[in-house]
N, C-alpha and C positions, 0 to 999 in steps of 0.2 A: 048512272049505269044504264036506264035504260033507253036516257038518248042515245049513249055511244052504239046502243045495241040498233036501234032506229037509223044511225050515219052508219054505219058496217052493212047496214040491208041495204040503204039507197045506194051506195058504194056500189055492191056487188051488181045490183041490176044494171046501174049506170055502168058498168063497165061487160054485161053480160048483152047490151044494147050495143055498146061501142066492137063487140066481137061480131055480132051479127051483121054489123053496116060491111065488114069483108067475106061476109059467108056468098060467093058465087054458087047457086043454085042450076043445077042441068036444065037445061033443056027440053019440052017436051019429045022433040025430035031425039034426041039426047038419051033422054029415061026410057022412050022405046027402043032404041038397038041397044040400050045396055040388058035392057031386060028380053029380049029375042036374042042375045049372046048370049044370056045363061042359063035358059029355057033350053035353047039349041042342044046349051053343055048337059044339063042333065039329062035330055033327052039321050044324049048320045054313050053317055055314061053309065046309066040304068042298062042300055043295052049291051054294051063290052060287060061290066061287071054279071047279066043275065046270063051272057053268051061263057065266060069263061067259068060259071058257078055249074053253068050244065055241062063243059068240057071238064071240071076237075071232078065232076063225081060222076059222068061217067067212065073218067079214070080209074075214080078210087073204087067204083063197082067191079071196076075190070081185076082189078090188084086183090081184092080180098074177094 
């Protein structure tokens, strides 16, 4: 029993070894515009979501 348990772990690693030899990894060039894309996005996004949170209440100041 507790060899099979022993060939089931070397299995998994050998095969968690053979997954990694296709893992293509970015780029450094790569990881920087992806992450200056999403920096950009939140940036831009904190701002529309600030801008429309001060538009709808000073709606709803209006209205009530």
């Amino acid at each position: 029993m507790f060899q099979r348990l022993i060939a089931s772990i070397r299995e998994f690693i050998d095969g968690v070894r053979g997954e990694l030899k296709k893992v293509s990894f970015p780029s450094k060039a790569e990881t920087i515009g992806a992450t200056t894309v999403v920096i950009v996005f939140c940036i831009l996004m904190s701002l529309y979501l600030s801008m429309m949170d001060s538009v709808l209440g000073w709606l709803m100041r209006k209205v009530i």
